[in-house]
C-alpha positions in Angstrom: 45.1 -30.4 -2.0 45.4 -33.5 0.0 49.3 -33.1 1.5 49.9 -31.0 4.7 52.1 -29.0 2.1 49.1 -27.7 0.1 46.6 -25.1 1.4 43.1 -26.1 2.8 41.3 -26.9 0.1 38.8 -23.6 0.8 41.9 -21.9 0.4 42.8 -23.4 -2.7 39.5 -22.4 -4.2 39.6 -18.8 -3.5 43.6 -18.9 -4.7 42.6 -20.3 -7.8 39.6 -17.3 -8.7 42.1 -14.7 -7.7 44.9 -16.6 -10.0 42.3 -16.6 -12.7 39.9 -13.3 -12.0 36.9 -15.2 -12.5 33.7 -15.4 -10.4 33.9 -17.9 -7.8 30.0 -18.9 -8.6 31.6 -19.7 -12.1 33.9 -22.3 -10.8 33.0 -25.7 -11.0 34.5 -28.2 -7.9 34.5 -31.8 -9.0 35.5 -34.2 -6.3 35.1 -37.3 -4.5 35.0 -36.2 -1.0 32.4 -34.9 1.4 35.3 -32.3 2.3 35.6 -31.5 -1.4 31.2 -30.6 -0.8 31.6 -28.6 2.8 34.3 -26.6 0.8 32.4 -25.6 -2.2 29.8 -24.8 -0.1 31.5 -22.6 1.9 33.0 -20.9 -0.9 30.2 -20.7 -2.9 31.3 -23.2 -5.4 29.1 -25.1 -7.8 30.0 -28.7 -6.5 29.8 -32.1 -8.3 30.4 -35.3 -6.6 31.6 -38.2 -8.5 30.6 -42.0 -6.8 34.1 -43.7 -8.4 36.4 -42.0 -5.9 36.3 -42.7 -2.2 34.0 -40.9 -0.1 30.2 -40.0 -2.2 27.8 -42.4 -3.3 24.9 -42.4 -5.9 22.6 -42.5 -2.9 24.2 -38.8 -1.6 21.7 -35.4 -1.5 22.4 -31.9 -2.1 24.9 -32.0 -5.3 24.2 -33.4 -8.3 26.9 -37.2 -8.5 28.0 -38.7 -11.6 29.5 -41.9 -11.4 32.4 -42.0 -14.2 34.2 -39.6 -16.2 32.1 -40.0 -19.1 29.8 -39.0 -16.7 31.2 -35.3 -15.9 31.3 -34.6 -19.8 27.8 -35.5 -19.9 27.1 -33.6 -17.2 28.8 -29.9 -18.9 27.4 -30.9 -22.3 23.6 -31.1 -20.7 24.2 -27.9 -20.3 24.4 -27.8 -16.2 27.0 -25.2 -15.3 26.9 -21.6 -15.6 
């Protein structure tokens, strides 16, 4: 979603649900940018910020951040998505 080839990546996330006929409060954003956040937000996409990429820390509020990949397993096998 990051060349000026792809859709906006609010786009992308309501392409995707329609490709797959699924819920978009079932779909599960991981990324790295505080873009990646404002479009699961307005989308109304569970968001999860990993710290290892370039643009969330540990230290951001609102979405839950995980700081490895090990990390995001961790997070789905605790259980936290829908």
């Amino acid at each position: 979603m990051e060349n000026s080839d792809s859709l906006p990546k609010k786009d992308a996330l309501f392409s995707i649900v329609k490709q797959l006929n699924i819920d978009i409060g079932t779909l599960i954003y991981v990324g790295d940018q505080p873009a990646d956040w404002l479009a699961a937000q307005e989308t109304g996409t569970n968001f999860l910020g990993v710290s290892y990429g370039w643009g969330i820390s540990k230290e951001d509020k609102g979405f839950p951040v995980v700081d490895s990949p090990k990390g995001i397993a961790q997070y789905f096998l605790k259980g936290n998505c829908k």
